[in-house]
C-alpha positions, 0 to 999 in steps of 0.5 A: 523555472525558479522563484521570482527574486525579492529585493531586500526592500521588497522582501521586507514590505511583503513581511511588514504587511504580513505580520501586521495582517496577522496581528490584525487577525485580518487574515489574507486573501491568499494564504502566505508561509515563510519558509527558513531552508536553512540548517537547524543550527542556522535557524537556532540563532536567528531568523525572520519573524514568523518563519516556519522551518522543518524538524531536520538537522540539515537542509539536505534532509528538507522534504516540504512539498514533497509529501505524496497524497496522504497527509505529512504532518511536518511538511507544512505544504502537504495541504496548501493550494498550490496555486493560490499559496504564496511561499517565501523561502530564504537562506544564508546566501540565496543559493539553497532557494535557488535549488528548492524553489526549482524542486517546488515548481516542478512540483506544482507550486505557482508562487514562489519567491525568494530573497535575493542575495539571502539574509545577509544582503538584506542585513546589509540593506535593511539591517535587523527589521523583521530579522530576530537574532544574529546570522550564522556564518560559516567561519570562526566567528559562527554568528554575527548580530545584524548591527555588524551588516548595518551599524549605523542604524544601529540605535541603543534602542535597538541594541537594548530590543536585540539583547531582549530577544536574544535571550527569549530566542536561543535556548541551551542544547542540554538543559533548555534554559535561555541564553543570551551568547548566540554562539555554537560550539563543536562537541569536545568527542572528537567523533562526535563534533556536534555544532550546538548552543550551551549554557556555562553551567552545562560547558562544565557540567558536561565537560564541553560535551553536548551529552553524558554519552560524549563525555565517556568518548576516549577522543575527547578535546580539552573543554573550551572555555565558556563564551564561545569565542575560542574554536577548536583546531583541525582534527589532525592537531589532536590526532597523537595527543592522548585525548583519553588522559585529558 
């Protein structure tokens, strides 16, 4: 049996009540934990206001709940009652819930919700409440802000708000420092091909690179310019140049 489906306006009251029970310091009757079962380079760009993910690189590699007795430090639900621990658990599209909240009610947990059609349905619906940041999307754009879902909620208000929390959400993959273009890049080493966020200074730096080790790679890429804005092609577009003299 799978979670029960939250609307994009049900979803968004449960939240709105949750966060404003923490900032009270008021605390729950029954403990909440929202979880992100995205992949790592998803969550980078943005998520939900409170929202906890694991320390993996892909969603593949999610173990929550799944500890066995002894305690797991990075699987938030190795302590939690089972039956009394409402779980919320979001993705891009709804799918990845649907899969993960059979695993945990197999395992034993009682509440557990989604939300139905994921994030950018809601994004559709309810534009950026509770929403920090942009959605990653799996196409050449990579990210879209929330007022591409709902523009015309979209006030300069809130597109002031948007810019603010963008350049405290993301920071560059190399050096750590803010950034304020929330827009991956593929490593410039060919059989490396990381998706990760970087700052300009770091682009020319590191030559495209996402390390110093990439940056020795024989296949590497010409460096794309900074902004983001530019994808590399497919691999057999660069399979007889001579990466090596680039």
């Amino acid at each position: 049996m799978r979670a029960i489906p939250l609307t994009p306006s049900q979803w968004r009251s449960r939240l709105e009540a949750t966060n404003k029970s923490d900032d009270a310091s008021t605390g729950n009757p029954n403990m909440s934990i929202l979880l992100d079962m995205r992949n790592g380079y998803e969550w980078d760009v943005g998520h939900f206001h409170g929202a906890q993910r694991p320390n993996v690189d892909c969603f593949r590699s999610t173990s929550f709940g799944l500890s066995q007795l002894e305690v797991n430090g990075s699987d938030l639900l190795a302590c939690v009652d089972e039956e009394k621990t409402d779980i919320f658990m979001y993705c891009t599209g709804g799918i990845r819930c649907d899969i993960y909240s059979t695993i945990l009610r197999q395992r034993g947990f009682k509440n557990l919700y989604t939300l139905k059609g994921g994030v950018s349905h809601y994004l559709e619906n309810e534009g950026p409440a509770e929403w920090v940041g942009n959605l990653f999307v799996f196409d050449s754009r990579l990210s879209l802000p929330p007022s591409a879902y709902k523009p015309e909620i979209m006030t300069e208000a809130n597109c002031t708000q948007e810019l603010s929390e963008n350049s405290s959400l993301a920071r560059c993959y190399i050096c750590g420092s803010e950034l304020s273009e929330l827009r991956h890049r593929n490593c410039a080493n060919l059989d490396c091909n990381l998706l990760f966020l970087c700052c300009t200074g770091c682009v020319k730096d590191f030559r495209g690179c996402c390390c110093l080790r990439c940056t020795y790679a024989s296949r590497r890429r010409p460096v794309l310019p900074p902004g983001g804005h530019q994808r590399y092609k497919k691999w057999h577009y660069y399979r007889d140049l001579d990466l090596h003299s680039i």
